[in-house]
C-alpha positions as CSV (number, residue, x, y, z in Angstrom):
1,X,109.8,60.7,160.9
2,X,106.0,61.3,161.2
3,X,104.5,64.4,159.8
4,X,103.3,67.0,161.7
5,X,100.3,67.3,158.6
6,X,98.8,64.5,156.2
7,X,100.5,65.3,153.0
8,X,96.9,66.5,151.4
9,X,96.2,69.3,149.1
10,X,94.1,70.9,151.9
11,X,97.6,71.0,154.0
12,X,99.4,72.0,151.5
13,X,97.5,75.4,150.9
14,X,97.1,75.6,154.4
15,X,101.0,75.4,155.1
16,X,101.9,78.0,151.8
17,X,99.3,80.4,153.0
18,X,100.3,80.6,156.5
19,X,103.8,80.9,155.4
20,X,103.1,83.6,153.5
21,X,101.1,85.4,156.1
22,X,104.3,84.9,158.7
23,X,106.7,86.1,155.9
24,X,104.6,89.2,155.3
25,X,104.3,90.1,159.2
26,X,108.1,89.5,159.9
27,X,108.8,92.0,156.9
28,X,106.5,94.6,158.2
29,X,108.3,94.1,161.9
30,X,111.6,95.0,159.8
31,X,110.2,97.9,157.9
32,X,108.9,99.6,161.6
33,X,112.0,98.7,163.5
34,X,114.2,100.3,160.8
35,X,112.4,103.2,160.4
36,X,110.7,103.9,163.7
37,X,113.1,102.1,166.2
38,X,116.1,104.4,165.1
39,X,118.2,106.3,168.2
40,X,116.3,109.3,169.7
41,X,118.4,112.6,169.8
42,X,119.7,113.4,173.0
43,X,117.5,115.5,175.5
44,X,118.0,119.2,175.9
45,X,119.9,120.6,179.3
46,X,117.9,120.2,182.7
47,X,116.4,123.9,183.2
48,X,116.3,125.7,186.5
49,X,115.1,129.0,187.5
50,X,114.8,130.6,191.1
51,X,112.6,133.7,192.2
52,X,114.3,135.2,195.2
53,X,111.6,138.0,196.6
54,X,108.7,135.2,195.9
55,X,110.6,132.4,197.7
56,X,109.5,130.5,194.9
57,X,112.0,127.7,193.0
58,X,110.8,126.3,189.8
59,X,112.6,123.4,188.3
60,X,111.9,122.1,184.6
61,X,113.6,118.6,183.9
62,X,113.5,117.0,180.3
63,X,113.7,113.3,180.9
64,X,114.8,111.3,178.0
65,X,112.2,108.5,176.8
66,X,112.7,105.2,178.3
67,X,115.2,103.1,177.1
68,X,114.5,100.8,174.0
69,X,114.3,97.1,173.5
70,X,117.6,95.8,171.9
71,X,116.9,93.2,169.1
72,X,119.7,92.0,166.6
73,X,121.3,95.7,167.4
74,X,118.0,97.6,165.9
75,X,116.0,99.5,168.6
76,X,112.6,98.4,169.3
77,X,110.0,101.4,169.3
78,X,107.5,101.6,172.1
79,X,104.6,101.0,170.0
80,X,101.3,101.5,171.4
81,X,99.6,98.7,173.1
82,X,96.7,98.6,170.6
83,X,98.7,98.3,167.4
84,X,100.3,95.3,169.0
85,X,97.4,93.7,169.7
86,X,96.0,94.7,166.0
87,X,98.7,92.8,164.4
88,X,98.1,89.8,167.0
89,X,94.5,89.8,166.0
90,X,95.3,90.4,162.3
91,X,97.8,87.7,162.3
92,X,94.3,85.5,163.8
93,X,92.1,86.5,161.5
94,X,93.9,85.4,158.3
95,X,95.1,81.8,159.4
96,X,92.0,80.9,160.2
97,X,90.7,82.8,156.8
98,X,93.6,80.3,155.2
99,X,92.1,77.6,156.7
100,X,88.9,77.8,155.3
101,X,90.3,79.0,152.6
102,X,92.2,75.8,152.1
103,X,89.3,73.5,153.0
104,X,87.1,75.3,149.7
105,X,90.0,75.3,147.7
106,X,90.7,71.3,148.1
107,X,87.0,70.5,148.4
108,X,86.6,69.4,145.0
109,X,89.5,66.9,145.4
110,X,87.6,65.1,148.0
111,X,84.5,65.2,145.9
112,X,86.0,63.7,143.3
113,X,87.7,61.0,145.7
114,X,84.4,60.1,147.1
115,X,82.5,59.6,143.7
116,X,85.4,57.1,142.2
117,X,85.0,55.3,146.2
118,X,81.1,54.6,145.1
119,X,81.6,53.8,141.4
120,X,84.3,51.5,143.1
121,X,81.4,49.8,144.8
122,X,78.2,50.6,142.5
123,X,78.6,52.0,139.0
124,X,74.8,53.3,139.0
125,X,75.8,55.1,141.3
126,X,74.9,59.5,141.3
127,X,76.9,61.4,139.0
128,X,79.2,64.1,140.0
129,X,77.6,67.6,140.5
130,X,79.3,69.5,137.3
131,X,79.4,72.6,139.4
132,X,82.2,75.1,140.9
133,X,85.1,76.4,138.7
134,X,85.6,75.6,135.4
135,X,88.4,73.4,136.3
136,X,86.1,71.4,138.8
137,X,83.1,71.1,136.6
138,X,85.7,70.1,133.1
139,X,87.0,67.2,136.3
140,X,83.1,66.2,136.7
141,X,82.2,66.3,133.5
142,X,84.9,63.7,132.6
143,X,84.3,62.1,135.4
144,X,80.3,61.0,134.4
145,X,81.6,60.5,130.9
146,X,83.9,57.8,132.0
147,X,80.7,56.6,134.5
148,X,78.6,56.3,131.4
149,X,81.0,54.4,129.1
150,X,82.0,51.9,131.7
151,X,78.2,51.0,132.6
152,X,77.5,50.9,128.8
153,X,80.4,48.7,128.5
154,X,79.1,46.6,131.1
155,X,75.3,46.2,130.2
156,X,76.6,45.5,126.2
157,X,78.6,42.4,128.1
158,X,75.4,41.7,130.2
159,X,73.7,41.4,126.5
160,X,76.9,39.5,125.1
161,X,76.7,37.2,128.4
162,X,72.5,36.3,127.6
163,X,72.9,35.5,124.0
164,X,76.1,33.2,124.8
165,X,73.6,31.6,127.4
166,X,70.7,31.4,125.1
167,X,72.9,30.2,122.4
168,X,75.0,27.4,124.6
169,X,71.7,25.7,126.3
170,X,70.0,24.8,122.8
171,X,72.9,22.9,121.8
172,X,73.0,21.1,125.1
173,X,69.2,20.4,125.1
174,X,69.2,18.9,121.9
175,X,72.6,16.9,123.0
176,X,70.6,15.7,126.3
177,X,67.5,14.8,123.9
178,X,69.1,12.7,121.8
179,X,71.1,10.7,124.2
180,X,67.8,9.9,126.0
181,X,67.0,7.9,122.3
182,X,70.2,5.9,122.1
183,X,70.4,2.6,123.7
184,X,71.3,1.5,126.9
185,X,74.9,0.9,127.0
186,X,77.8,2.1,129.2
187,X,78.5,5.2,127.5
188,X,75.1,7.0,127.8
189,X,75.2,7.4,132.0
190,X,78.6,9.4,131.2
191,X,77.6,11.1,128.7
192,X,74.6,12.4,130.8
193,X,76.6,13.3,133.4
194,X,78.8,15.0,131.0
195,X,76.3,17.6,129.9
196,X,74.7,17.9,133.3
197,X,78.2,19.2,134.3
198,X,78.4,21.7,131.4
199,X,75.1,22.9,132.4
200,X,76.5,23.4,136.0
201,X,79.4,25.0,134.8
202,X,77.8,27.7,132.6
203,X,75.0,28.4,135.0
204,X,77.8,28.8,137.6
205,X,79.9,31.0,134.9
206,X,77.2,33.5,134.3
207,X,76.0,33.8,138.1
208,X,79.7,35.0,138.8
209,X,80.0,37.2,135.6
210,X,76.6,38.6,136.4
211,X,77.5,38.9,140.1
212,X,80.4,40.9,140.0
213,X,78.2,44.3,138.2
214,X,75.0,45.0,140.6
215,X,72.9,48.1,140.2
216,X,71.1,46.8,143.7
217,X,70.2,49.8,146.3
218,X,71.1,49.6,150.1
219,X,67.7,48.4,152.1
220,X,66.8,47.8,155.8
221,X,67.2,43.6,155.7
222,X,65.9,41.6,158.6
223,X,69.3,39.4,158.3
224,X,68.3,37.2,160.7
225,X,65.1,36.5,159.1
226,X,67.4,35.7,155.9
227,X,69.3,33.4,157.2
228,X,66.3,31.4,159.1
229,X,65.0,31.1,155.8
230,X,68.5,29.8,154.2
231,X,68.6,27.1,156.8
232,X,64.9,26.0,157.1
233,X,65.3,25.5,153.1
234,X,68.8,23.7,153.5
235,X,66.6,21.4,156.3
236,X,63.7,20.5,154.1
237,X,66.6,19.1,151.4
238,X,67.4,17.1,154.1
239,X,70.9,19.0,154.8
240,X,72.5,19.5,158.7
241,X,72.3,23.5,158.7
242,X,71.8,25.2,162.4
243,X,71.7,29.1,163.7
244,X,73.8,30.6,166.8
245,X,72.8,34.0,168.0
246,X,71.0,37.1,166.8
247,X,71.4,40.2,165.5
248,X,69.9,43.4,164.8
249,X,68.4,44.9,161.2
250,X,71.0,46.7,159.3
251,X,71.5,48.7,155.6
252,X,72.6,46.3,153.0
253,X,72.0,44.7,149.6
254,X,70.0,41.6,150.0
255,X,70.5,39.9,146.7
256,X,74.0,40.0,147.4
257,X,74.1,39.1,150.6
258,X,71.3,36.2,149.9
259,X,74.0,35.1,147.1
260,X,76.9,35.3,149.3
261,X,75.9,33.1,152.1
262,X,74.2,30.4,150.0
263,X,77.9,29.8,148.7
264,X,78.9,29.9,151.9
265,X,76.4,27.4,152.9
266,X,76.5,24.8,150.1
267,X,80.5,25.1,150.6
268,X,80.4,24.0,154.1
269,X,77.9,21.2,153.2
270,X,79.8,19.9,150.2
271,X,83.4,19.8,152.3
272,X,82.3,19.4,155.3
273,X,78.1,17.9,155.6
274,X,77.4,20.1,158.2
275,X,77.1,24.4,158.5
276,X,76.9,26.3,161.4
277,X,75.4,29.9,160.7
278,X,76.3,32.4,163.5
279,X,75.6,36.2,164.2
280,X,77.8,38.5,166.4
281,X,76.3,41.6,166.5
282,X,78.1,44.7,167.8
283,X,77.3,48.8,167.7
284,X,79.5,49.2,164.3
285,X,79.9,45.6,162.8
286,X,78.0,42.6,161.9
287,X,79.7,39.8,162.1
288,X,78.2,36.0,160.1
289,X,80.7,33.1,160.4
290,X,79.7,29.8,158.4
291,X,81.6,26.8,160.2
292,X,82.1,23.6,158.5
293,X,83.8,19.9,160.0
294,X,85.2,19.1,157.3
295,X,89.2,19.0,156.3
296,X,89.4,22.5,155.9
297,X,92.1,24.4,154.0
298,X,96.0,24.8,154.3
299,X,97.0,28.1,155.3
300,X,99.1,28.5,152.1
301,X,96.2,28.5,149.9
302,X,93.5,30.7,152.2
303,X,93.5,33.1,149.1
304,X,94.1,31.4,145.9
305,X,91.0,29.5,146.9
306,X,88.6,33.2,146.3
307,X,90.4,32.7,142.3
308,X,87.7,31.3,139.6
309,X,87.9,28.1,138.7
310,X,90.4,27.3,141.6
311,X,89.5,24.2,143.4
312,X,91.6,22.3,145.9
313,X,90.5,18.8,144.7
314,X,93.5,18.0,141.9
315,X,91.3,15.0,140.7
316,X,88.3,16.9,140.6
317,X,86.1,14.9,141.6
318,X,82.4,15.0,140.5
319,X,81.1,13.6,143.3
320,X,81.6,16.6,145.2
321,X,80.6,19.1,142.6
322,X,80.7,22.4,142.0
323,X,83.2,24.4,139.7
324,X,85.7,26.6,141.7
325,X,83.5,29.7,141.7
326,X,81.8,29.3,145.1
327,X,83.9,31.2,147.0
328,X,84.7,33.4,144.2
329,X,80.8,34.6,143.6
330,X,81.0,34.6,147.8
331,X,83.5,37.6,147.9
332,X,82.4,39.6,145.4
333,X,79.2,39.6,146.9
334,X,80.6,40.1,150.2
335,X,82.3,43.3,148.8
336,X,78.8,44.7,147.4
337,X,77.5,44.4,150.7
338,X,80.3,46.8,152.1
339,X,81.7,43.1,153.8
340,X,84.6,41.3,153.8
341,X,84.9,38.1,153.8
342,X,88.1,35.6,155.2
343,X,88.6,32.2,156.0
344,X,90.3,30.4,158.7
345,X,90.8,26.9,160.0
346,X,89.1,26.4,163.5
347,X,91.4,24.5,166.4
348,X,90.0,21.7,166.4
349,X,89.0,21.1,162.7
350,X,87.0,22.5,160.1
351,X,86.9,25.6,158.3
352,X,85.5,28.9,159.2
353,X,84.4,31.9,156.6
354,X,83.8,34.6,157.8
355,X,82.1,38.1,156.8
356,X,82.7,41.1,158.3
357,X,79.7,44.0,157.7
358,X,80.0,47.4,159.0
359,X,77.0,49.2,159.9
């Protein structure tokens, strides 16, 4: 059974005060009835009185009061109209004071609600306002507390995540220097390769851990500016990249958004050799689909595909690179830019990713 009001705080107060203000005017209705609604005493005689010599006849006739409303076997008073219409217009006045009232009372709820939504998506995001009640401002206090210790948290692993960077690519260097002195034999090409896919690996590791905290404000971005420039740079390396459509500028990060379709891109070109960019603009979403030819991916595996590390290839094959976290670093940054991002095979072959951007 659907309710009649969202099960909120707000229609909760709401609800209790109104019921309260009905209770209270049904038990002043009892109170009148039973003490003003009792049975009047009966009427005195009809007088009558007659003057003879004046030819003159006066009658003098007591009628009794009108007969009262019968409800639940109490007599109804004839109450004035005014104080009816005083208790309609007091009954008025206080729902809609208990409306408002309600509304003040569960504002700080839905303050609270909307700073976790944006420390959801940003966690340099505005504090909370410690204002209002002392409840409220103990909440928002709390509430920046836990803001601070998470960021600190986060920009201690950002410091973690450089040294481990620094500290992994001198190793490798020297390892890369010193295989360039041995002599030719058949071990030194795979050794090469080797390293060069370590170095892949960790630059691909830290450009996920890195992407997934961004302290990046919204901006007016020319996206279809951005994505001329992703495909005339994909062209010059000699890749098959093409645009479809236009679109309009809108608010979003472009780091992110840069970051997300560049995975996008190099996915379609490494499964597939060929991207198609295309914009579908409408008044509330923005839509960018990335179409590859290539063998694209059964349905039963659309989402373990956006898991690190999680690549389709059992063999793993080097030839066609990458690490697993393409699609992974794609929807994160997807989700920074307010987007989401989905894939689906297209009917007649290839696969088609794409993101979703509300204006």
């Amino acid at each position: 059974m659907k309710r009649l009001l969202p099960n909120t705080i707000f229609s909760r107060l709401f609800a209790l005060i109104v019921l309260a203000i009905i209770v209270s005017h049904v038990m002043t209705f009892i109170l009148v009835v039973n003490f003003f609604g009792r049975d009047f005493p009966p009427p005195p005689p009809p007088q009558f009185s007659a003057h003879a010599d004046s030819r003159s006849v006066e009658f003098s006739v007591n009628r009794p009061p009108p007969p009262s409303l019968q409800i639940a076997g109490y007599n109804v008073p004839h109450l004035p109209p005014g104080l009816w219409i005083g208790l309609i217009m007091q009954l008025l006045t206080l729902t809609a004071t208990a409306w408002f009232g309600a509304r003040f009372l569960a504002r700080p709820m839905q303050q609270i609600a909307h700073a976790s939504a944006q420390l959801a998506n940003n966690l340099y995001s505005v504090p909370m306002a410690v204002q209002g009640p002392d409840e409220v401002r103990q909440t928002a206090s709390v509430f920046n507390d836990m803001q601070r210790k998470v960021r600190e948290q986060i920009e201690e692993r950002e410091r973690f995540l450089a040294a481990v960077s620094h500290d992994l690519r001198t190793p490798l260097t020297r390892m890369k220097l010193r295989i360039e002195n041995l002599a030719e034999n058949y071990a030194k090409p795979k050794l090469r390769d080797d390293i060069s896919e370590m170095a892949v690996m960790l630059d691909a590791t830290l450009d996920y851990l890195r992407g997934r905290v961004s302290n990046e404000d919204l901006q007016l971005l020319d996206v279809q500016a951005l994505i001329e420039v992703i495909v005339e740079d994909a062209r010059a390396n000699g890749d098959s990249v093409r645009m479809l459509g236009n679109t309009e500028p809108l608010f979003t990060k472009p780091i992110a958004l840069r970051r997300c379709l560049m995975n996008l891109v190099e996915n379609a070109l490494r499964y597939g050799g060929d991207a198609v960019v295309s914009l579908i603009d409408t008044p509330t979403t923005l839509l960018i689909e990335v179409r590859d030819h290539g063998p694209g991916i059964p349905p039963e595996k659309m989402e373990a595909v956006f898991e690190p590390f999680v690549r389709l290839d059992p063999s793993r094959n080097k030839a066609l690179g990458g690490v697993g976290l393409g699609l992974s670093i794609a929807r994160e940054a997807a989700i920074q830019c307010d987007g989401h991002l989905t894939l689906r095979n297209a009917p007649d072959g290839g696969l088609i990713a794409s993101i979703a951007i509300t204006r």
